[in-house]
C-alpha positions in Angstrom: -24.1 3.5 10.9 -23.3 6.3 8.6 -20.1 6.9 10.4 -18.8 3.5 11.1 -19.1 2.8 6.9 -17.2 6.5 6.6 -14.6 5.0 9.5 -14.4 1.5 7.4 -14.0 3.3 4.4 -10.4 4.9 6.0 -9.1 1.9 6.8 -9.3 1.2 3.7 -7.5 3.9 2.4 -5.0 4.0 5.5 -4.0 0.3 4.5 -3.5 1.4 0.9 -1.5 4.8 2.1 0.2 2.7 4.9 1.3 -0.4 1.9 2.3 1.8 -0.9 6.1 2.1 -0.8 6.5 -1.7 -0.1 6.7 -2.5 -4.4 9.3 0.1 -4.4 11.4 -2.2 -2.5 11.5 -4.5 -5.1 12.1 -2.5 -7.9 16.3 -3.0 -8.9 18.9 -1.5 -10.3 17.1 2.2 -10.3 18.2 5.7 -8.6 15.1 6.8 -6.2 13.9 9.6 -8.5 13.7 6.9 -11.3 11.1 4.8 -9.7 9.2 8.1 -7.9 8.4 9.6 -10.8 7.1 6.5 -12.7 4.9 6.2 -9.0 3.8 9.4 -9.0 3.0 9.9 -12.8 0.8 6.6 -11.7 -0.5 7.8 -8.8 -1.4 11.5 -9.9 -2.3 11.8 -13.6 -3.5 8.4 -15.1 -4.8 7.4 -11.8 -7.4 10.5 -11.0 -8.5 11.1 -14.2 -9.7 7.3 -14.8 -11.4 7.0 -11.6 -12.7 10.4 -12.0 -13.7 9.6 -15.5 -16.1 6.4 -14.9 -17.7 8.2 -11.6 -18.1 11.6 -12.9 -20.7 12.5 -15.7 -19.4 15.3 -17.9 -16.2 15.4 -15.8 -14.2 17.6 -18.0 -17.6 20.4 -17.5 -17.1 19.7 -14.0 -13.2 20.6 -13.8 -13.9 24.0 -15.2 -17.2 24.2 -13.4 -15.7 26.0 -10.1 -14.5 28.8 -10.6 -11.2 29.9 -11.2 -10.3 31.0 -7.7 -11.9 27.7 -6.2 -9.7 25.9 -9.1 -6.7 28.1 -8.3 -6.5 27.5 -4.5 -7.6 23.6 -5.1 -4.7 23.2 -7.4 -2.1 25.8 -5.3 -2.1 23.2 -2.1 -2.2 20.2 -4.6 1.8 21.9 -5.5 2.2 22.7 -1.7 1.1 18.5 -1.0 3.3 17.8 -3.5 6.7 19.3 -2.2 5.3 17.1 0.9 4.9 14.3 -1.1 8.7 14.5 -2.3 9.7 14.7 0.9 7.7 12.1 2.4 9.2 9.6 0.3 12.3 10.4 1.0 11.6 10.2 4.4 10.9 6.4 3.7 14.0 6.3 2.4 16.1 7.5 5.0 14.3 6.1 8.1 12.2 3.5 7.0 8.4 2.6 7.3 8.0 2.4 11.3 10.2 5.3 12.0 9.5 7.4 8.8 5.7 7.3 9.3 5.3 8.4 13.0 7.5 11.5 12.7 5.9 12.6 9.3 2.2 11.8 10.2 2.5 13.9 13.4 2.9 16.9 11.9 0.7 16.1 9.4 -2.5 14.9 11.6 -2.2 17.9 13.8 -2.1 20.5 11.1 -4.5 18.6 8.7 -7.1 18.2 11.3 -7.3 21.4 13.1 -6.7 23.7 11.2 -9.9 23.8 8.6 -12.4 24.0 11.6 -9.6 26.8 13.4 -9.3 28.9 9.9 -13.2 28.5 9.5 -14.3 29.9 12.6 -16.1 26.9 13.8 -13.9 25.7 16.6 -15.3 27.3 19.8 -19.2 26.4 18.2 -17.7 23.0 17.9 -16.0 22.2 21.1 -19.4 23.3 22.7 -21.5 20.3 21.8 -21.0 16.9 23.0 -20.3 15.4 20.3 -17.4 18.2 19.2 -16.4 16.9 22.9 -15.9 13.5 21.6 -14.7 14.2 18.3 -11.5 16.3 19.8 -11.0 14.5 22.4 -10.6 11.4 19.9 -7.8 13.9 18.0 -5.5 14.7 20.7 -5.8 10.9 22.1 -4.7 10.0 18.2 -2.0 12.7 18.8 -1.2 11.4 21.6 -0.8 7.3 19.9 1.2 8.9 17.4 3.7 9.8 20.0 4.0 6.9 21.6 4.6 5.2 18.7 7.6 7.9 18.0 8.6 7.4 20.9 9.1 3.4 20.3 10.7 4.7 16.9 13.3 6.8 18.6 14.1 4.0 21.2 14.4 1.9 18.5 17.7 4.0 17.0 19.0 3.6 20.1 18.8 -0.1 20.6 19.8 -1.2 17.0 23.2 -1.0 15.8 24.2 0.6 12.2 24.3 -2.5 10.4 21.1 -4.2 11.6 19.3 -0.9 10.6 20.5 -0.9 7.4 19.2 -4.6 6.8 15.9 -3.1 6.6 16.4 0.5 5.6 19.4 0.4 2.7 20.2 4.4 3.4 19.4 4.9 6.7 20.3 8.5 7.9 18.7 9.8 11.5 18.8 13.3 10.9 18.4 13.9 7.1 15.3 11.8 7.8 13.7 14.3 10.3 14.7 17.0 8.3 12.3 15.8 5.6 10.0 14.2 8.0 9.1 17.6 9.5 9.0 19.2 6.1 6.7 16.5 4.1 4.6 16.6 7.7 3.9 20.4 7.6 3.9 20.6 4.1 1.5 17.3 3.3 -1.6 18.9 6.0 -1.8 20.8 2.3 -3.7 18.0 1.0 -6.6 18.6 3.5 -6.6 22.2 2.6 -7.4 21.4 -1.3 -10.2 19.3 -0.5 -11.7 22.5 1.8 -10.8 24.8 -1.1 -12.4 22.1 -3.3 -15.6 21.9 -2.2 -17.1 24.4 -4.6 -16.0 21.7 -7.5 -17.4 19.3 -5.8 -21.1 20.8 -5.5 -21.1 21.0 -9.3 -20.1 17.7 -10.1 -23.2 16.5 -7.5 -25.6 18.9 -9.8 -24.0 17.2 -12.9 -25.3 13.5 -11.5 -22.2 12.1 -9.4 -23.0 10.0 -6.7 -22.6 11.9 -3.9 -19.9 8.9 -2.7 -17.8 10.2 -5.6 -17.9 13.7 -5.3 -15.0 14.6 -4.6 -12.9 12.3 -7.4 -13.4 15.6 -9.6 -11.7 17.2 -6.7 -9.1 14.7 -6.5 -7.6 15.8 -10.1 -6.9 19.2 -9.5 -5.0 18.4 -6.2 -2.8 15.9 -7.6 -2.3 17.5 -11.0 -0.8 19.9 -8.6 1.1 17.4 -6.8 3.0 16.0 -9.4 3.7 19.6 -10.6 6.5 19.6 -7.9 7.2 16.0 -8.3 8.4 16.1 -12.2 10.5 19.0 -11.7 12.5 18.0 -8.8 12.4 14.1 -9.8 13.7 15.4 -13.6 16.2 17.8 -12.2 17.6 14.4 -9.9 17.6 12.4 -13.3 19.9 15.1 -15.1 21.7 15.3 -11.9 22.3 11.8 -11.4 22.3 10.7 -14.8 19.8 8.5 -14.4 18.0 8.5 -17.5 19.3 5.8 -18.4 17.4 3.5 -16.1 13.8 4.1 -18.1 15.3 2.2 -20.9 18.7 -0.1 -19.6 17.6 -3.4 -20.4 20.5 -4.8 -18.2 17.7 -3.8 -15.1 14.8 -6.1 -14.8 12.9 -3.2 -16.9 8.9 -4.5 -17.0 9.2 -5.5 -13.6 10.8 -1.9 -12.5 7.8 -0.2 -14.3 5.2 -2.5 -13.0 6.2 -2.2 -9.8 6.4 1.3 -9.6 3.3 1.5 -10.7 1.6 -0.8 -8.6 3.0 2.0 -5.9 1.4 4.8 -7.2 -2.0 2.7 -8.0 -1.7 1.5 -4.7 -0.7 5.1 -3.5 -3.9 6.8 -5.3 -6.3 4.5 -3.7 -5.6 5.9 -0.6 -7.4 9.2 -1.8 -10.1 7.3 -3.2 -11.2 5.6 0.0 -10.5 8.8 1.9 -12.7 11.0 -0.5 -15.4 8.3 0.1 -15.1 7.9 4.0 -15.2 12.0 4.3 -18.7 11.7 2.9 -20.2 9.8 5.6 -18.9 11.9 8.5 -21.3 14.6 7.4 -20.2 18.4 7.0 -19.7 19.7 10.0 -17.5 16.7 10.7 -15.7 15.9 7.9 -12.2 17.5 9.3 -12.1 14.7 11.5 -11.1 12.7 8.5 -7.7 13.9 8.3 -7.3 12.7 11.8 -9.0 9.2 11.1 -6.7 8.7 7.9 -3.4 9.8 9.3 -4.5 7.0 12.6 -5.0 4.2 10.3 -1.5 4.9 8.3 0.7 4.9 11.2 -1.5 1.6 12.3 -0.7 -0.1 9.3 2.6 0.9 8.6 3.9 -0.3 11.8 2.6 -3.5 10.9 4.1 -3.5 7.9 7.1 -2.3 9.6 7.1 -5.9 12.3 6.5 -7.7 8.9 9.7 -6.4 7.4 11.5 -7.0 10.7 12.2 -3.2 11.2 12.0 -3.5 14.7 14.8 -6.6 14.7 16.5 -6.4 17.8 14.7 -4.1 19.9 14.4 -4.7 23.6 10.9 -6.0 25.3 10.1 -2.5 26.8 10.3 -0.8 23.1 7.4 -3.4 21.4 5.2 -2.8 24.7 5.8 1.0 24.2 4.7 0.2 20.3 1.7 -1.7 21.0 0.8 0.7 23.5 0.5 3.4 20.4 -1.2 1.5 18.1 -3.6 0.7 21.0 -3.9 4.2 21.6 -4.3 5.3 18.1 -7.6 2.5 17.7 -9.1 4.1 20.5 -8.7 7.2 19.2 -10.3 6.3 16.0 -13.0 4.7 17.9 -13.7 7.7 19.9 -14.0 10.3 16.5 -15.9 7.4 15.0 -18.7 8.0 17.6 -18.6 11.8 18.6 -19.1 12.0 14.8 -22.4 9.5 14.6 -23.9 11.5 18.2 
């Protein structure tokens, strides 16, 4: 039971990681780095530290309470997640929500999930039992979903022409968009790698009272602080660049609306890490890298929804939106399967 509220729990936070750059779209009259970093200060200061706040008694004892290596490393990938994080939104901007997602998450579900149990020593002891069986056999059949459903995305350049592409995705550019794509996808596994490094933090703040639902908020902070890190500095540099300033105060742009919708991204982007934090807690230890895997699943599910919503897939032939429900197919079975290896 414990597993299928820790499963629930990631769909949660995969609908809120797969629906966050949708308000984006109706921000106007603002360059990209404009409305990022009012996301992202959103989604990675204000954001943590409130939730962290009302969940975690003496939160600011528990910050310092690991010590400063665990805090070091926690923080370290936090920067590393966060060059992903740049890049991952400008994969959104260059290939859009169906494509973007697939090619990004990839990288990021194969590197996220196997390496903590690979680095740790466990994965031999692991794929021994039954229910390691299960679990990695659920992995590579998500792999495998995410595939497919690149697969769909790449027939889908082919099928569309320029213009019709551009209905949906304003700056659509093929190969600047897997650049990134492969970049944020390496580069955002670091995310997984804070909460592994974070776990000391998170043992004090359960012998300071948390919940242990909430253990990991505390966590949480010290990856993100180091997320936006990377964020402000290359979103500021594109604002002197660009000259873009100016939008945070030009009140010929519909201004409250481009700062509450830019917000409503990051809130939207944070909760994503909330839910997550939560579901890892009911996959038990030895399980909990199996996460990463159920997370990245439920993203790429969502998203291409989002992505038929949007009419990103406008024009594409019969075979391509069989070849796309066959990966999303895929990828619930897959979450099915780590679901129950996890609860034998």
């Amino acid at each position: 039971m414990s597993s299928l509220i820790g499963v629930i729990l990631h769909a949660i936070g995969g609908f809120a990681a797969g629906s966050f750059y949708i308000p984006i779209n109706f921000v106007r009259n603002w360059k990209w780095e404009s409305s990022w970093l009012i996301l992202g200060i959103a989604a990675w200061i204000i954001a943590p530290f409130l939730f962290a706040y009302f969940t975690t008694p003496d939160l600011f004892e528990v910050l310092k309470g690991g010590d400063s290596n665990t805090v070091f490393w926690t923080y370290f990938f936090g920067v590393l997640w966060g060059i992903g994080a740049v890049t991952f939104g400008l994969t959104m901007r260059y290939l859009g929500i169906s494509l973007g997602m697939p090619v990004a998450l990839g990288f990021t579900t194969a590197f996220g999930t196997l390496i903590p149990p690979i680095y740790k020593g466990e994965f031999l002891d692991l794929l021994s039992k039954t229910s390691g069986k299960v679990v990695f056999a659920g992995i590579v059949l998500s792999l495998l979903g995410i595939a497919i459903s690149g697969l769909a995305g790449m027939r889908k350049e082919k099928e569309v022409d320029d213009a019709t592409k551009k209905e949906s995705v304003k700056e659509f550019s093929l190969w600047k968009g897997l650049l990134v794509a492969s970049i944020s996808g390496i580069l955002s596994a670091s995310f997984a790698f804070g909460l592994e490094a974070g776990h000391p933090i998170a043992d004090v703040s359960l012998a300071h009272g948390t919940k242990p639902l909430f253990q990991n908020n505390a966590v949480l902070v010290w990856i993100l602080w180091g997320g936006i890190s990377t964020n402000l500095v290359w979103t500021l540099f594109l604002n002197f660049r660009n000259k873009s300033f100016k939008d945070y105060t030009d009140k010929s742009s519909p201004l409250l609306k481009n700062y509450l919708w830019a917000i409503a991204g990051g809130i939207t982007w944070y909760l994503q890490f909330f839910f997550y934090g939560m579901g890892t807690t009911f996959l038990g230890k030895q399980y909990d890298f199996a996460s990463w895997s159920i997370h990245m699943a439920f993203i790429i599910l969502f998203s291409n929804l989002w992505g038929l919503y949007f009419k990103e897939w406008k024009g594409v032939s019969h075979k391509t939106n069989r070849i796309l429900a066959l990966g999303l197919t895929t990828i619930i079975i897959a979450i099915l399967m780590v679901g129950l290896g996890s609860n034998l």
